[in-house]
N, C-alpha and C positions, 0 to 999 in steps of 0.2 A: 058283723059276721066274722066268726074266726076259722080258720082253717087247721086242722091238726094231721100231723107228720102221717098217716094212713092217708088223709086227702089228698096230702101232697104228693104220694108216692105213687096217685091215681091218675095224676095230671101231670108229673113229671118222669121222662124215662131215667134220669139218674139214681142210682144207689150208693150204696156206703163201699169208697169213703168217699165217691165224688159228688153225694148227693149234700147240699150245704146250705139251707133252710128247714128249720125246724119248725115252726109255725107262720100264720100266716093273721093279720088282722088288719082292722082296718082301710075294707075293702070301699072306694068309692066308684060308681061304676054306673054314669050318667050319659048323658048325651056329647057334653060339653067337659068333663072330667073323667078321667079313669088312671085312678092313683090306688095303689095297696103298698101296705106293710106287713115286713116278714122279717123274720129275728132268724139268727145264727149263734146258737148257743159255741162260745168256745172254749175247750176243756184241753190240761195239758195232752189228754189222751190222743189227739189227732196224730196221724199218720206221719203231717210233714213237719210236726216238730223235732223230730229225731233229728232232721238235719238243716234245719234253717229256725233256729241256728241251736246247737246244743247247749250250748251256757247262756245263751238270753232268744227264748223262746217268740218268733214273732211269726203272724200269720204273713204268707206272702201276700206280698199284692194282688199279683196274678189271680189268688185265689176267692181277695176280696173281691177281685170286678167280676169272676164268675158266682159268688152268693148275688152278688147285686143283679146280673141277668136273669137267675133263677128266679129270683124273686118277681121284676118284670115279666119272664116267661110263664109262671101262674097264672098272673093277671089274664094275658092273653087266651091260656088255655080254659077259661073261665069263658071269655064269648062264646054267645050262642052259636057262631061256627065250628066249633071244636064239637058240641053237641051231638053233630048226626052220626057219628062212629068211625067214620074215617081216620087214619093215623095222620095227624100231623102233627108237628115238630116245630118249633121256634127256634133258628138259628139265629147265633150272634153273625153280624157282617160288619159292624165296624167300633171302632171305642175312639169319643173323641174327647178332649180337652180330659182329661182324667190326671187327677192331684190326687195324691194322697200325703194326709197332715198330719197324722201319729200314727205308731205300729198300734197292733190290735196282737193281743195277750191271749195266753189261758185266764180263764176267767173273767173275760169279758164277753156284754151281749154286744153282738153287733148284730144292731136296727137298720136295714135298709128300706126307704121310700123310692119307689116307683116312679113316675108318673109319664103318663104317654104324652109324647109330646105332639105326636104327629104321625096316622098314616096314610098312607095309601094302595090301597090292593095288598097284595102278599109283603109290601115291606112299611115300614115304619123305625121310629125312635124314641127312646125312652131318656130321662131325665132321672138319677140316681144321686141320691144322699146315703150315704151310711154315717152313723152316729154311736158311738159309746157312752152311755150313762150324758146323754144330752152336749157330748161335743162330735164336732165333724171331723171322722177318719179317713173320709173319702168321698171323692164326687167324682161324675163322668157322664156322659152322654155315652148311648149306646145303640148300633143300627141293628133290627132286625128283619128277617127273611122268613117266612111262613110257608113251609114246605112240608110234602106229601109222603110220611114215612122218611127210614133212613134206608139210603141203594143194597146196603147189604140184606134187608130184612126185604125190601121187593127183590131182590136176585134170588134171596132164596124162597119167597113165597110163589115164582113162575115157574120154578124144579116140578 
């Protein structure tokens, strides 16, 4: 099953330019497994290469460990709990062991792998690979929080 950038924009609240998955494949989603992949096409045209850095273009980090939660955060929004219409939200709450082992270019895909490692109730953990043309750019563990809308959007939906 693939998922394409309208699906993605239906399951995720972010947009351009913080939105940073452009498809979605590779979806596993078992009893015992729930792993997906999802690619971030990268082009000199982003935003933050103007300044990091101007004469050798590299994606920040920062912004690879958020493709790689995005990429997790579909997964989840994929459960049959997200289903009944209710707004909710997968927030990041923690990033652990996280190495990053080459810069990531314009014109590279970066392939991020999912996989839940572990939850419970509203939180859990995800297990992250990203990969450029089959080497590893980056790994991390990452904690999530499953919450109900974001405070601005209920403050102003009780006006």
């Amino acid at each position: 099953m693939q998922v394409n950038i309208n699906q993605i924009m239906g399951l995720l609240p972010h947009r351009y330019p913080f939105l940073l998955v452009d498809r979605i494949e590779n979806i596993v989603d078992t009893d015992t497994v729930k792993e997906v992949t999802g690619y971030k096409n990268v082009t000199f045209n982003e935003p933050f290469f103007q300044g990091h850095f101007p004469d050798e273009p590299v994606m920040p980090g920062v912004l690879i460990l958020e493709a790689m939660g995005q990429v997790g955060a579909v997964l989840m929004k994929m459960q049959k709990e997200f289903q009944t219409g209710e707004r909710k939200l997968v927030y990041l709450t923690s990033i652990d062991h996280a190495k990053f082992r080459r810069p990531v270019k314009p014109g590279d895909q970066l392939r991020t792998t999912a996989r839940l490692k572990r939850r419970r109730g509203s939180m859990g953990k995800f297990e992250f690979v990203a990969t450029v043309d089959g080497e590893v750019v980056a790994e991390a563990e990452m904690g999530f929080h499953i919450a109900s809308g974001l405070t601005l959007v209920e403050a102003e939906d009780k006006k």
